[in-house]
Every structure is written in structure tokens, then in C-alpha cells.
C-alpha positions in Angstrom: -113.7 -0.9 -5.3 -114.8 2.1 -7.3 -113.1 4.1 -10.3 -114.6 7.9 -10.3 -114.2 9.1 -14.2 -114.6 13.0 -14.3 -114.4 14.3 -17.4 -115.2 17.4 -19.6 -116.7 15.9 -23.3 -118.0 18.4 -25.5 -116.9 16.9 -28.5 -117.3 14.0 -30.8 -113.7 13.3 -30.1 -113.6 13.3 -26.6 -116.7 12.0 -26.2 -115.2 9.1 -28.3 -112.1 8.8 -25.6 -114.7 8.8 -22.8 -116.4 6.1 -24.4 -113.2 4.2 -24.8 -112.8 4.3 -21.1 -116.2 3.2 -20.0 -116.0 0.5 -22.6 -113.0 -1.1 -20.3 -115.5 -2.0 -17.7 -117.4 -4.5 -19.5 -113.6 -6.9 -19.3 -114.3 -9.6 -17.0 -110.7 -9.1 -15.3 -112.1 -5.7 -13.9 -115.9 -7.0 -13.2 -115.2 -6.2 -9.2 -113.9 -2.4 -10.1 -117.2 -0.1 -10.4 -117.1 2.8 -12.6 -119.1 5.7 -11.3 -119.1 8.6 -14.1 -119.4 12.5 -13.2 -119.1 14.9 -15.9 -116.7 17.5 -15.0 -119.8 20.1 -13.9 -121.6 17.5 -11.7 -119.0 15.7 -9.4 -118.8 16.4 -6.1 -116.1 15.5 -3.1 -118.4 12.8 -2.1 -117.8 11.2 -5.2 -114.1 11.8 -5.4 -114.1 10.5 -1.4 -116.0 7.8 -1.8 -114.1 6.6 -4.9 -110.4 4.5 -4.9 -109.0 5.5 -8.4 -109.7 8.3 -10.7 -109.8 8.9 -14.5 -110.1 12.4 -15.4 -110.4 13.8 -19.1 -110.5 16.9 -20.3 -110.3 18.9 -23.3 -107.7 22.1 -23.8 -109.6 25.7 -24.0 -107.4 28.6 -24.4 -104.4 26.2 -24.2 -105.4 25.5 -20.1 -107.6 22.6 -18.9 -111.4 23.0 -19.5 -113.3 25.3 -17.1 -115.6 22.2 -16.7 -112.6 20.6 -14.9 -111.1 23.4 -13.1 -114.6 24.0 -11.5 -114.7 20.3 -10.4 -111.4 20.6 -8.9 -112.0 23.9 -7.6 -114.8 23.0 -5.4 -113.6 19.6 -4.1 -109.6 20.2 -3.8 -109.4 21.3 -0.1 -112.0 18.4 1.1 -110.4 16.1 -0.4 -106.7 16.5 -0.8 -105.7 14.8 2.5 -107.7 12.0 2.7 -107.5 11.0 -0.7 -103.3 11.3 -1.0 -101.9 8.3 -2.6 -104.6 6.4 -4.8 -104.4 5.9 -8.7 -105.1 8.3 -11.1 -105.1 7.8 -14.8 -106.1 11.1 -17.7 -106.2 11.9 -20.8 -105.9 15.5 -22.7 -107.3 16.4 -25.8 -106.2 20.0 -27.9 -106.2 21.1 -30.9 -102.7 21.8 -31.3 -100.5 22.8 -28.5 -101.2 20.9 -24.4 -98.6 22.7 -22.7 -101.1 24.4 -20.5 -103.5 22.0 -19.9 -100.7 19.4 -19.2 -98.8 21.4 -17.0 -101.9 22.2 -15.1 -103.6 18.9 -14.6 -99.6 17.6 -13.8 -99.8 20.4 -11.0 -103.3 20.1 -9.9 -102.9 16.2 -9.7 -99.8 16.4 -7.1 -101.0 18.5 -4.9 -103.6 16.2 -4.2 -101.6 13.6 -4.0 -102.7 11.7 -6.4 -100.0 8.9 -7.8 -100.3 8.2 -11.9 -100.4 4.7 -12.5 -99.8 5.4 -16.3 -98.4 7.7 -18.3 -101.0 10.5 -19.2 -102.6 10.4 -22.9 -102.2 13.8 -24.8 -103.8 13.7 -27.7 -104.0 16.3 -30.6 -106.0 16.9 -33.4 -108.5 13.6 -34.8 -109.4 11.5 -32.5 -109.6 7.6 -34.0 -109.0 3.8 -32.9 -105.3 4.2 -31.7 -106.2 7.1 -29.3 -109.0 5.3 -28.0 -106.7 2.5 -27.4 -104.6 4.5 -25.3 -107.3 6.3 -23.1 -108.9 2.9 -22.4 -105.5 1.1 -21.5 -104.5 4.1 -19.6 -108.0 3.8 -17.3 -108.1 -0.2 -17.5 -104.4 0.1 -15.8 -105.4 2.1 -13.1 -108.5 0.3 -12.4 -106.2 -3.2 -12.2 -104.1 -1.6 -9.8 -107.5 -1.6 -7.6 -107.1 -5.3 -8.2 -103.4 -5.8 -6.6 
């Protein structure tokens, strides 16, 4: 079973939440999940087609999703969207001040593929510390258990 994490991390910040979710991979209850990491610029539909569950993270630019992310689904959204209907998703958002945008895109983006959210999504503004972590790496380690059901 694989978990594809795409994500746009520019920052310390998000790079911090990214971090957060690769760190839920080392629990032995998900040792038979396998992450595969992409940044937002290098995934491809083969990833996203080989993969069972996603975690996608991106920041907000111009109050939309990053352009990072909208390329990655831009160039895999029509080869994918049918055969991957249905599996887990899990993904956090990280602004300065105002997510509308980027939340209503990735929330648009996300079911049209399909995709089902087996969490809540994390939206996040301003500093980024040990609480938000938290939240990003529950929010991937409960779509990577639902690999396990």
C-alpha cells in the first residue's frame, strides 16, 4: 500500500508541516503503508496512479493554491480522475492570513477527482509550531490507517 504526498514547501513553515507528515511513517502501526514524496513540480500521474492515498500540502499565493500544485494537478487531472475516484485523501493549507481561495480550490479540485477526505483538512495561518504539526501529521497518519482497514 502506498501514500503519494505532493506538496509545495517553500518555507520554513511548511517545510516544517511536511516534515510532520513524513515523520508519521517511522510508527510501527503504519510500517506496511509506503510513503513516496513528490514535490508539487515533480509528480507525475504515474505516481498519483500507482499510489492508494494521497496527502497534498500546499501553501496560499495570491490567496489561491500554489502554482506548484495547480501545475501538478493540471498535468495529471484528466489521467487520472477516473481511475483513481474514491481513495483517501488527507491536506493541509498554509497562508498568511486569509485561505478562502486556496480552500475553496483544493475543496473543488479534490472532488472532481473523486477523491474522499478521510479527515478534516488542516488550514493553517500565520507561525507554524508543535500544535500545527500535530495536526498535519494526524491528518496524514489517519488517511494512511484507513490503507490499513
Amino acid at each position: 500500500m502506498k501514500l503519494l504526498m505532493v506538496h509545495h514547501s517553500p518555507t520554513r513553515a511548511t517545510q516544517s508541516l511536511a516534515q510532520a507528515a513524513r515523520g508519521v511513517f517511522d510508527l510501527d502501526e503504519l510500517a506496511s503503508v509506503e510513503l513516496v514524496e513528490r514535490a508539487a513540480l515533480e509528480a507525475t500521474a504515474e505516481d498519483v496512479l500507482a499510489a492508494d492515498a494521497y496527502a497534498l500540502g500546499t501553501t496560499v499565493n495570491f490567496g489561491y493554491i500554489s502554482g506548484a500544485l495547480k501545475h501538478f494537478f493540471d498535468t495529471t487531472y484528466y489521467e487520472v480522475r477516473e481511475a483513481t475516484a474514491r481513495r483517501p485523501l488527507a491536506y493541509w493549507i498554509h497562508g498568511g492570513w486569509d485561505t478562502t481561495g486556496a480552500e475553496r480550490a483544493m475543496e473543488q479540485i479534490t472532488t472532481g477527482l473523486g477523491w474522499t477526505l478521510a479527515c478534516p483538512p488542516v488550514v493553517l495561518t500565520g507561525e507554524v509550531g508543535p500544535p500545527e504539526c500535530e495536526a498535519v501529521a494526524e491528518a496524514v497518519a489517519t488517511t494512511a490507517a484507513t490503507l490499513l482497514a
